[in-house]
DRENDO-1510 file (C-alpha; in Angstrom, 1 decimal, always signed):
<recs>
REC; n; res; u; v; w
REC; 1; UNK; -10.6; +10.9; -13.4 .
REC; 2; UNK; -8.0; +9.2; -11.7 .
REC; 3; UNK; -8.7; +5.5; -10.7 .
REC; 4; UNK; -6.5; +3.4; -8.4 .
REC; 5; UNK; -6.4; -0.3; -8.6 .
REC; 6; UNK; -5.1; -2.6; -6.0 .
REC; 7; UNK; -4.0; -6.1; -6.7 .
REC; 8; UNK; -1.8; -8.7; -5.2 .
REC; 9; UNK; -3.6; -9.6; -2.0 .
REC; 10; UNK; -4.8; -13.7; -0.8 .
REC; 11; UNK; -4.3; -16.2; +1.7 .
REC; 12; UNK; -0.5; -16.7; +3.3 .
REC; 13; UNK; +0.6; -18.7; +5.9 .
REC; 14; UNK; +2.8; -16.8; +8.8 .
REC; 15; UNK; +6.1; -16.2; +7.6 .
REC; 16; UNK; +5.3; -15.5; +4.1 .
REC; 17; UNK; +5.0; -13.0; +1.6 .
REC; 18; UNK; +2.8; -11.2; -0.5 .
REC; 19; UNK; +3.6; -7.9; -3.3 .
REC; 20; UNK; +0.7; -5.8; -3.8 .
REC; 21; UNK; +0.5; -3.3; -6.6 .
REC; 22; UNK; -1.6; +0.0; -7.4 .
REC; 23; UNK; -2.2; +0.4; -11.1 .
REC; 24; UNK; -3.3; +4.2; -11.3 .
REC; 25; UNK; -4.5; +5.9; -14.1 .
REC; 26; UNK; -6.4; +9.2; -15.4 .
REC; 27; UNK; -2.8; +11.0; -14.4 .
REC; 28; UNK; +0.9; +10.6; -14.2 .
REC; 29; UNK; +1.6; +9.6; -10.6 .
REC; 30; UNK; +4.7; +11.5; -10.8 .
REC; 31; UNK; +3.6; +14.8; -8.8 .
REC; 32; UNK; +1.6; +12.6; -6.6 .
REC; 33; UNK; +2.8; +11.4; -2.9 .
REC; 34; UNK; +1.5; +7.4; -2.7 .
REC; 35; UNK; +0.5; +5.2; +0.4 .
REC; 36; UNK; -0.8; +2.1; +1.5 .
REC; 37; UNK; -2.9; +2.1; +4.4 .
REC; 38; UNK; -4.6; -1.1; +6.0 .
REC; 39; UNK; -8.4; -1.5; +7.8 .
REC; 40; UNK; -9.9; -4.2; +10.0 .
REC; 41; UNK; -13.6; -4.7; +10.8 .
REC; 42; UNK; -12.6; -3.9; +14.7 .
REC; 43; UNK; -9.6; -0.3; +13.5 .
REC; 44; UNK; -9.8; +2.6; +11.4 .
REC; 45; UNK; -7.9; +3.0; +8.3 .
REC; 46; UNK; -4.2; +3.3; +9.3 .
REC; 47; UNK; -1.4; +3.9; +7.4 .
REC; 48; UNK; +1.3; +1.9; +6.6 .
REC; 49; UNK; +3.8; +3.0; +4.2 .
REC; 50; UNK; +4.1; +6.6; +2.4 .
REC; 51; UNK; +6.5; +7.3; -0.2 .
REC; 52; UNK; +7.5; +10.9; -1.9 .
REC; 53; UNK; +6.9; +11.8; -5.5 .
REC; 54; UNK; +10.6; +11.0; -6.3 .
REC; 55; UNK; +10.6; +7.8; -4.4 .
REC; 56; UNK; +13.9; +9.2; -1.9 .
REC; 57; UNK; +12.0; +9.4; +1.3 .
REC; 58; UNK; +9.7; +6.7; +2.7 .
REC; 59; UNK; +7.9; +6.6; +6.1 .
REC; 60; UNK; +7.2; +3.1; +7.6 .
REC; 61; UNK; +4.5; +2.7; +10.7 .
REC; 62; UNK; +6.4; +0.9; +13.7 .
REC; 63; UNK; +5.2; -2.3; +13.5 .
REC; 64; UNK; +6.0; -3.1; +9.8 .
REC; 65; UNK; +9.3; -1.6; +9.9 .
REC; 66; UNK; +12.0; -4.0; +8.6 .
REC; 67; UNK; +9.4; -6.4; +7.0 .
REC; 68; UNK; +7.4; -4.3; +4.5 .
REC; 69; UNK; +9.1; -2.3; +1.8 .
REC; 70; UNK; +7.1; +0.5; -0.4 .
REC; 71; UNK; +8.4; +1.6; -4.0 .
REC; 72; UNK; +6.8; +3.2; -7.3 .
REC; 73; UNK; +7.5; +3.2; -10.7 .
REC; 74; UNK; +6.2; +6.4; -12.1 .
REC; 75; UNK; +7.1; +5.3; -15.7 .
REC; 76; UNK; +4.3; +3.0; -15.3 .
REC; 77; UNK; +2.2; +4.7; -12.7 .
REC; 78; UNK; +2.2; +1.9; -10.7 .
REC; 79; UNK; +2.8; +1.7; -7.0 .
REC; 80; UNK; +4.2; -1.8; -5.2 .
REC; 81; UNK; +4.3; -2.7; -1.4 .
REC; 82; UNK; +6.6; -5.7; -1.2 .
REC; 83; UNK; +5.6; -7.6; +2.3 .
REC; 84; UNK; +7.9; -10.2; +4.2 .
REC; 85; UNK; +7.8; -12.1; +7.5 .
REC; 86; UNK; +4.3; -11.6; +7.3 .
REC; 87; UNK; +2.2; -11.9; +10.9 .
REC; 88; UNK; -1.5; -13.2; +11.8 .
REC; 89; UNK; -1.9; -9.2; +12.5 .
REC; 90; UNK; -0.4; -8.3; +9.6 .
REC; 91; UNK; -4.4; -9.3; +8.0 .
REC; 92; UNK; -6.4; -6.4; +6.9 .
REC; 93; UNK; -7.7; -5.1; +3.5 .
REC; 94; UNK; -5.3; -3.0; +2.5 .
REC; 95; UNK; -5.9; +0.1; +0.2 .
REC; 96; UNK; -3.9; +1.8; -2.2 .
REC; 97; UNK; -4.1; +6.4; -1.9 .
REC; 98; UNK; -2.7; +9.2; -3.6 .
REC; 99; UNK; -1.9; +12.5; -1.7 .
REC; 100; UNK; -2.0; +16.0; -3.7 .
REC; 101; UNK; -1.1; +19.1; -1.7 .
REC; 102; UNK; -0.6; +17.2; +1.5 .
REC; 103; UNK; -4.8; +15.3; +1.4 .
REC; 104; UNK; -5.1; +12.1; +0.5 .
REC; 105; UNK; -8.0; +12.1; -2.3 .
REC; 106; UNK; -7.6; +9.1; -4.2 .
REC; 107; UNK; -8.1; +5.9; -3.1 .
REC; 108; UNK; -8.4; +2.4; -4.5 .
REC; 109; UNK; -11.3; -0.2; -3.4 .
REC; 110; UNK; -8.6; -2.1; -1.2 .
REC; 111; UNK; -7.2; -5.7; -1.4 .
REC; 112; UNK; -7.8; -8.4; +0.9 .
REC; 113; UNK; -4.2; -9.6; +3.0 .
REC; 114; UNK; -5.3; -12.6; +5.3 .
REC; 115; UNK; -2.3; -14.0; +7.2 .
REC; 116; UNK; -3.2; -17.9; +8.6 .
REC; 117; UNK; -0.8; -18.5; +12.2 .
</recs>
């Protein structure tokens, strides 16, 4: 059974920064492509960041492009999602997924991001 974990989340003031991590176990993350995506009572789940199974290609969505940066460690089956410049709509809980043959069906319970202005 493979269980995702998301940790890192809490209160920042504008401008700061924030890493969260995805612990994943039950199987090597390796052959797996890994996201974050982020939800707010008012949006759907969206995604933010997506990274291969190798790590060498990454998609970022527009508005966190320059500011967030997604990386794995598949020696340690961990996924990290290093956020700068962080923004009052930056706040979400923001959940941790694992894609297999292009559908994402693992997720993580989410951790909370709440950016103060």
């Amino acid at each position: 059974q493979v269980q995702l974990v998301e940790s890192g989340g809490g209160l920042v003031q504008a401008g700061g920064s924030l890493r969260l991590s995805c612990a994943v176990s039950g199987r090597s993350i390796a052959t797996f492509e890994m996201g974050w995506f982020r939800q707010t009572p008012e949006k759907e789940r969206d995604i933010v960041a997506t990274i291969t199974w190798s790590g060498g290609s990454t998609y970022y969505e527009d508005s966190v492009k320059g500011r967030f940066t997604i990386s794995r460690d598949n020696g340690k089956n961990m996924l990290y999602l290093q956020m700068n410049s962080l923004k009052p709509g930056d706040t979400a809980r923001y959940y941790c997924a694992a894609a297999e043959r292009g559908a994402w069906g693992y997720w993580g319970r989410g951790t909370q991001v709440t950016v103060s202005s």
